[in-house]
C-alpha positions in Angstrom: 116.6 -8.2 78.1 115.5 -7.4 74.7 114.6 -3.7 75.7 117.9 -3.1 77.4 120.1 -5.4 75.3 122.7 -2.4 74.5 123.5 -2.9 78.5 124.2 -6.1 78.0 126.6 -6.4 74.7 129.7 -7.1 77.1 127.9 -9.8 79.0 128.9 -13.8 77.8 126.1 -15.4 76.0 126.2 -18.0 78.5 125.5 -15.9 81.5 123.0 -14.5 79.9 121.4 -17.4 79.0 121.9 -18.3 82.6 119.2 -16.0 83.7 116.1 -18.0 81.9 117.4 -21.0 84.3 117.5 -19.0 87.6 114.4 -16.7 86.9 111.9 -20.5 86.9 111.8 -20.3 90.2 110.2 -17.7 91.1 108.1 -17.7 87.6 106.9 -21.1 89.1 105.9 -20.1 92.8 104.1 -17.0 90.6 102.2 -19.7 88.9 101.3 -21.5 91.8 99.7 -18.5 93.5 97.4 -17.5 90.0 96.6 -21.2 90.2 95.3 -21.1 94.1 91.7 -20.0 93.0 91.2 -22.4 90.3 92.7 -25.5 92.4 90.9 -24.8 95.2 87.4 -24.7 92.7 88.3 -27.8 91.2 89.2 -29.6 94.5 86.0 -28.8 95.5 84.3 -30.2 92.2 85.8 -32.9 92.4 84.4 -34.0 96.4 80.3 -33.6 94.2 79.0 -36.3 92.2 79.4 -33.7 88.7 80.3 -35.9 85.8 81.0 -32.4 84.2 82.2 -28.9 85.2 82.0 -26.1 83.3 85.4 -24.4 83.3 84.5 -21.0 81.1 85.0 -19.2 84.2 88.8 -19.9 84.1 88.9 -18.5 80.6 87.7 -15.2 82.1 90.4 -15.3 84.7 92.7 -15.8 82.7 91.5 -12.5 81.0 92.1 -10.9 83.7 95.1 -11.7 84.9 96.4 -11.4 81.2 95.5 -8.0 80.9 96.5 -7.2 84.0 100.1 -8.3 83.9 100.7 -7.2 80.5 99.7 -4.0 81.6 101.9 -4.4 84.5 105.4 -5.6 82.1 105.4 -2.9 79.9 105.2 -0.5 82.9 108.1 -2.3 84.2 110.7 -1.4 81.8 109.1 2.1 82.0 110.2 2.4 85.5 113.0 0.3 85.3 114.7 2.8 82.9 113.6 5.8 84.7 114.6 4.8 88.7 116.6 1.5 87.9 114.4 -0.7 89.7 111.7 -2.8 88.9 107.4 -2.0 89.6 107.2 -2.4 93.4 104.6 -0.7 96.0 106.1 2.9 95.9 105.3 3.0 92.3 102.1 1.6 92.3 101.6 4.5 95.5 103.1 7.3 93.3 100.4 6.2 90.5 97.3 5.7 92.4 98.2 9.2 94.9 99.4 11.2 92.0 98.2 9.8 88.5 98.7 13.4 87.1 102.9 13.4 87.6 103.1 9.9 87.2 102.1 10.6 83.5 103.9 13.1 83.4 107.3 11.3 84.0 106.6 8.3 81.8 105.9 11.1 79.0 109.5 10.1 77.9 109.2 6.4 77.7 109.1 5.5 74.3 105.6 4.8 73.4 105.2 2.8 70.0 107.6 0.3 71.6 105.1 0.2 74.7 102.0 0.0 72.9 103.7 -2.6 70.8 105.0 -4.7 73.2 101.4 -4.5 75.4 99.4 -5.4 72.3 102.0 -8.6 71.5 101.5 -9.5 74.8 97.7 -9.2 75.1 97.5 -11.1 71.7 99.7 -13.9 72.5 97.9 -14.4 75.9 94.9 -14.7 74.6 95.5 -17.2 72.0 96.6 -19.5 74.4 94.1 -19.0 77.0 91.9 -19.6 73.9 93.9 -23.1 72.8 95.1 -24.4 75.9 91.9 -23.5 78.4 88.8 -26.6 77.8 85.3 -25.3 78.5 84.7 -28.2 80.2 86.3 -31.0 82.4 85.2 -34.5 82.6 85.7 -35.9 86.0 86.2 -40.2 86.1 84.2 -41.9 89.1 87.1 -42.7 91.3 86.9 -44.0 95.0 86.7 -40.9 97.6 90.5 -42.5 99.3 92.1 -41.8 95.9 90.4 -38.6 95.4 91.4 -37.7 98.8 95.0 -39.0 97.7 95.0 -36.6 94.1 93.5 -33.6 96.2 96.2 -33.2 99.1 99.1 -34.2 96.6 97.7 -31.6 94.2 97.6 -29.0 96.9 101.0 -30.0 98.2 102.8 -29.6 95.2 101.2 -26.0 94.7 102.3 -25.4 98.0 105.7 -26.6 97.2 105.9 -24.9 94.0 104.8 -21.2 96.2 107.4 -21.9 98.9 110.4 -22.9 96.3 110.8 -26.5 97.8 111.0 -28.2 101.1 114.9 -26.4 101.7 115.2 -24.2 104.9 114.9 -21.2 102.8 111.2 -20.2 101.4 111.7 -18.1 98.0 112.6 -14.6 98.0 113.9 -12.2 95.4 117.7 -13.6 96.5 116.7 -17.1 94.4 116.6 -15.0 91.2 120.0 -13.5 92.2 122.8 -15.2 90.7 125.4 -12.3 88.3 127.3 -9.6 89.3 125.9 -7.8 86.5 122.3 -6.3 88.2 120.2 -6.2 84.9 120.9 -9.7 84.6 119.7 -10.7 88.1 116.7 -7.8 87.7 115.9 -9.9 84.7 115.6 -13.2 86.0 113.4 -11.7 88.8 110.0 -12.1 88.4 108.0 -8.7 88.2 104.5 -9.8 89.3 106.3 -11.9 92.3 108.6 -8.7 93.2 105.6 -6.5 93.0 103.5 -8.6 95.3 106.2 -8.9 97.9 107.3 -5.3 97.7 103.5 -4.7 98.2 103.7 -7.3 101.5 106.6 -6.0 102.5 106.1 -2.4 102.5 102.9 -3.4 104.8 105.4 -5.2 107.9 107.6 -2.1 108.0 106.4 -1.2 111.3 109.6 -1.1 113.5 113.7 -0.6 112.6 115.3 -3.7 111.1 118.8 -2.3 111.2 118.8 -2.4 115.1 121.8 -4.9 115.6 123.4 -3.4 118.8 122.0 -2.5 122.0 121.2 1.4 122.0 124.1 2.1 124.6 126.5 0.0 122.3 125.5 2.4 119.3 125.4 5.6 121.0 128.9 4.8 122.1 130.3 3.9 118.4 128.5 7.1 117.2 129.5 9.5 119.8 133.7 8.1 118.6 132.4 9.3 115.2 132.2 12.8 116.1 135.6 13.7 118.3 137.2 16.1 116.2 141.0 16.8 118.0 140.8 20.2 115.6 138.7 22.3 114.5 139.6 23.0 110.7 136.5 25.0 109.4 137.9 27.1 107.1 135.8 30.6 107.1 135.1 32.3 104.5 132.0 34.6 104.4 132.5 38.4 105.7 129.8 38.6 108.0 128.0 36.2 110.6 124.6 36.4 109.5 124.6 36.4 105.5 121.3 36.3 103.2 121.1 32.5 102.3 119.7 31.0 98.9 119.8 27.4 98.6 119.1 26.3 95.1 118.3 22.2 94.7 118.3 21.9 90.6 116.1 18.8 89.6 118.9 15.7 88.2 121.4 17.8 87.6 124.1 15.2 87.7 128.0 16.2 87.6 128.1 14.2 84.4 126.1 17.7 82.7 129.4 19.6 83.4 132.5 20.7 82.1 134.8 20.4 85.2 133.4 17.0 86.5 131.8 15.4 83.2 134.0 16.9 81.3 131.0 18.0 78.4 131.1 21.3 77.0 128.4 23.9 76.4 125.8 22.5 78.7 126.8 24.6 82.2 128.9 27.2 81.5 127.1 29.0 84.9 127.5 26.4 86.9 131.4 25.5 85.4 132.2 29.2 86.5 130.5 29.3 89.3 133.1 26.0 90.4 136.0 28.0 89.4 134.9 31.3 91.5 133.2 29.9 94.3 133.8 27.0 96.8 133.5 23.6 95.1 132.7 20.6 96.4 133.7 17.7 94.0 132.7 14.7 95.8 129.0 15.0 96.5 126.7 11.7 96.9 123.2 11.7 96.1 121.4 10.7 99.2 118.8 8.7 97.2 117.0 8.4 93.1 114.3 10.6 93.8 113.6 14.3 94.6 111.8 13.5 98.1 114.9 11.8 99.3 117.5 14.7 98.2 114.6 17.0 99.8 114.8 16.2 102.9 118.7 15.0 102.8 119.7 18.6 101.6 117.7 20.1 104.3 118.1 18.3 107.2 120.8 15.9 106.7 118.6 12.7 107.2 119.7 9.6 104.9 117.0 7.6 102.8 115.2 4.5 104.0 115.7 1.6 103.3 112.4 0.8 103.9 110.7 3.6 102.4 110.3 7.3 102.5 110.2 9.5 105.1 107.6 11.9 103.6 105.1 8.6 103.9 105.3 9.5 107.9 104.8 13.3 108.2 104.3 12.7 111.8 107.8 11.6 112.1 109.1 13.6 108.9 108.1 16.4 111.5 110.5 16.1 114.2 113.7 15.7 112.2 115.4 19.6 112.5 116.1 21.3 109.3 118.3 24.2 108.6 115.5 26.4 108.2 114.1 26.1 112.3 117.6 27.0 113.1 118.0 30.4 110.7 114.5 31.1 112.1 115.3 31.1 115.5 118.0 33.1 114.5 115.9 35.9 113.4 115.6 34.7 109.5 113.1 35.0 107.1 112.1 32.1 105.8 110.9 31.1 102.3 110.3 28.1 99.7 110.2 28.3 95.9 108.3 25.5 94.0 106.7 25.8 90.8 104.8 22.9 91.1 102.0 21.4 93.5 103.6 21.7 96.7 101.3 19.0 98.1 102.7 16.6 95.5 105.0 13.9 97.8 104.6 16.1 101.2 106.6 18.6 100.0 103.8 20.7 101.5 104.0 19.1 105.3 107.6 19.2 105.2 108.1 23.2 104.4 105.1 24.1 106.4 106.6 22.0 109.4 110.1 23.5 109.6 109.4 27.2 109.7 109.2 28.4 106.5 106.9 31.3 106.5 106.2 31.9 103.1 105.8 29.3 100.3 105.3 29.8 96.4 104.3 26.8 94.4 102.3 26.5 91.3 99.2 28.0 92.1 101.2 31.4 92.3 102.0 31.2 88.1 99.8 31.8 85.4 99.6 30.3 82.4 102.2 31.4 80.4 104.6 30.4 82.9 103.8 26.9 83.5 104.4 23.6 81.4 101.5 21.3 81.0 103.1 18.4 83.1 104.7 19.7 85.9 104.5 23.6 86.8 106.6 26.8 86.3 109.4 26.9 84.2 112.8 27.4 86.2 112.9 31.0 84.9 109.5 32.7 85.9 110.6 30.5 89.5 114.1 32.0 90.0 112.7 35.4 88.8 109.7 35.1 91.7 112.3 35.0 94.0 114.8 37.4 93.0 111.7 39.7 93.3 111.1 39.1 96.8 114.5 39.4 98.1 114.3 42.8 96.9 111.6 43.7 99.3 112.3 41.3 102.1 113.8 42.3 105.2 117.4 40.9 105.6 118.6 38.6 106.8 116.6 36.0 104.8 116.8 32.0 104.1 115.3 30.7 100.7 115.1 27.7 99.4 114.7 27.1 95.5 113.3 23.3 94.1 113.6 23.7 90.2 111.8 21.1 87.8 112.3 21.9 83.9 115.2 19.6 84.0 112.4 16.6 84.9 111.0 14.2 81.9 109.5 14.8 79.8 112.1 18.0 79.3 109.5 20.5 77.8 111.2 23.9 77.5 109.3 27.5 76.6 112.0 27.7 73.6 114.2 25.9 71.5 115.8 23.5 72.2 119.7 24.4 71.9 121.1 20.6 71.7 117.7 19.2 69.8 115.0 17.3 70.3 115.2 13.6 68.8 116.1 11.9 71.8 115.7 12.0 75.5 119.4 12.3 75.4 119.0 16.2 73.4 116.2 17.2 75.2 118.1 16.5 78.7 120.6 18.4 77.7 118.5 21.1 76.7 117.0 21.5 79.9 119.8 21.4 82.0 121.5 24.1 79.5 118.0 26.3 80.1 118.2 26.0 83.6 121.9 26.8 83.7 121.0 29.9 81.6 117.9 30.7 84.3 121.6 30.7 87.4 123.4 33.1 84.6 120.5 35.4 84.1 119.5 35.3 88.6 122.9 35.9 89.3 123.2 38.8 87.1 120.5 40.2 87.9 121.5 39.5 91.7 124.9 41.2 91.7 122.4 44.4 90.8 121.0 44.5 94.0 122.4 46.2 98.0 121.6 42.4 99.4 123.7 40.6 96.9 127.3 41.5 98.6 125.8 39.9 102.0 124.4 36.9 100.8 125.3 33.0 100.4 124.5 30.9 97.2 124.8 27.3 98.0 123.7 24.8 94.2 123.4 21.1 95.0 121.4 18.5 92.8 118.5 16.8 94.3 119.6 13.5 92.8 121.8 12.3 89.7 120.5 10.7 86.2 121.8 8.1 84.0 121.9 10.8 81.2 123.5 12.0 79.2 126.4 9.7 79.3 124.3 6.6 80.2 127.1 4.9 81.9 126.0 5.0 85.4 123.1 3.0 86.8 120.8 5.2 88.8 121.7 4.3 92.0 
């Protein structure tokens, strides 16, 4: 709340004062589970003759679980200002599979406040682990009944406290859920407790759990979805088999533009290209992240709930994508990357749907690529424009551009500055606006450009620049 207190400004003290009363719950049944290991020692302790147990151990525990949670807190608002959610399993995934991008993406977190906060943290835990933790416990010789007596209502009440009381409900993340403002009930939820059962839950997703109706029931209300009484597909191309470039431009939200955000200077390409071409002014981002507008620009499939199709490239697979259809139409087939294909299975997707020819990263040199992520959007466009002039027509390409990605490093100056995340993301999107200019006119050079389809569509949106949309 103190990190993201500008969201809150319009939010009555009270409420927000509410959310230290409705996060105890589940900051107590997290407490109960780091005190499972010690109660469970001391219970057994206390069944021996021991007048005296040494309880340094705990100290070290402590330690652990100190460092480990600070550690996990301040990577929490990291990620909770980057995808609007809190640390769960897909993050911890994306940072043990790929530590290089993960850096690479919190590059724009701001790091004195980070280091500052961890070190506070660290330092403040360890005091009181210091103060509060004895190096030794005395035990009093008691009868074995009333030690038996302490033991279970000791246990019990841990119990009690991990389960959330005796109600029909066991905790969930719901009990922290109490405003219709989300940061407030994202605050109140505990982040170690949300991690774990993210971690848990992510492990029982073995079968659908939207399957309410029968499957003959659902086919039916599906198959009323789709009667059309007529047909009013406007045509406008001039042939039947046109070149086709689709170019997915990494968070470029409408809120960049002139003629849907209404900001100036940033996409002039893109502005004209929505007065000249066919525009489409009510898009959706099918989910926060690239993988999910990936494969939801290229095959139509919506995100998971769940999790992410790319996790299952045995089932990622079988879902048809526009380019199996232009290559059984006699298309060739390419995809443009300028970073590591392999990176979230881009890789299995393109090389499972019939794209012939794939240029990622490797294909750059030096000069060409940024030190987090890959080529620059330029070199990338160029690449392609190149190899349209020597392909055989009709062809299908598909273009994935990154420069507009945190940390928003650019090969030049930065047109609306640097000082803020807020400058540089502008700057970016400007650059890669000026990489459509530059390909287009180039384009318009060439004998295939007269035959040929451009289709632009984000990959997902961004709470910049305005910072008035949450990222979902």
């Amino acid at each position: 709340m103190f990190i993201f207190h500008i969201k809150l400004r319009d939010i009555p003290l009270s409420e927000k004062l509410a959310t230290y009363y409705h996060a105890l719950r589940l900051d107590l049944s997290m407490a109960a589970y780091i005190t499972v290991i010690p109660l469970l020692v001391y219970t057994f302790w206390y069944f021996t003759n021991r007048e005296k147990v040494n309880f340094n151990w705990t100290r070290r525990y402590n330690a652990v679980l100190i460092v480990l949670f600070s550690i996990i807190s301040v990577i929490n608002f990291n990620i909770y200002r980057e995808w609007g959610s809190k640390v769960n399993s897909r993050a911890i995934e994306f940072a043990i599979l790929t530590p290089g991008e993960s850096l690479a993406s919190g590059a724009s977190s701001p790091i004195f406040l980070t280091i500052s906060i961890l070190l506070i943290l660290l330092a403040v835990g360890f005091y009181l682990n210091f103060v509060l933790i004895k190096r030794q416990i005395e035990f009093s010789k008691t009868p074995v009944w009333t030690k038996f007596v302490i033991a279970v209502l000791t246990l019990c009440l841990n119990f009690l406290f991990i389960r959330g009381g005796t109600g029909n409900a066991p905790n969930s993340q719901s009990m922290a859920f109490f405003s219709n403002h989300q940061i407030l009930n994202h605050a109140s939820l505990n982040t170690e407790w949300n991690l774990m059962s993210s971690i848990l839950a992510g492990s029982r997703a073995k079968k659908n759990p939207y399957r309410y109706f029968d499957q003959k029931q659902a086919d039916l209300n599906v198959s009323e979805l789709y009667k059309v009484e007529k047909d009013t597909t406007i045509s406008f191309l001039k042939t039947d088999k046109p070149n086709v470039v689709i170019f997915i431009l990494e968070s470029f939200t409408a809120d960049l533009t002139k003629v849907l955000g209404n900001e100036d200077g940033i996409t002039p390409n893109i502005d004209s290209l929505a007065k000249n071409g066919v525009f489409f002014s009510q898009v959706y981002a099918t989910g926060n992240r690239t993988d999910k507008g990936l494969i939801g620009s290229l095959t139509g499939f919506p995100t998971l709930a769940t999790g992410s199709i790319v996790n299952w490239p045995e089932k990622m697979q079988k879902i048809p994508a526009i380019s199996q259809k232009l290559y059984q139409k006699g298309y060739q087939t390419s995809f443009y990357y300028g970073g590591e294909s392999e990176f979230d299975n881009y890789k299995a997707f393109i090389l499972g749907h019939q794209y012939k020819k794939l240029t990622d990263k490797k294909s750059f040199n030096k000069k060409e690529i940024n030190a987090q992520w890959g080529a620059y959007d330029g070199p990338l466009f160029n690449r392609q424009l190149n190899d349209a002039n020597n392909s055989k027509q009709p062809f299908f390409a598909t273009i994935l551009s990154l420069t507009n990605h945190e940390p928003f490093n650019l090969p030049g100056k930065y047109k609306f500055g640097e000082a803020n995340n807020v400058q540089k993301f502008k700057s970016t999107a400007f650059y890669t606006d000026s990489c459509i200019g530059s390909y287009l006119s180039a384009a318009k050079k060439q004998p295939w450009y007269k035959n040929t389809l451009f289709v632009f569509i984000a990959d997902h949106g961004h709470p910049l620049p305005k910072g008035n949309h949450e990222i979902y």
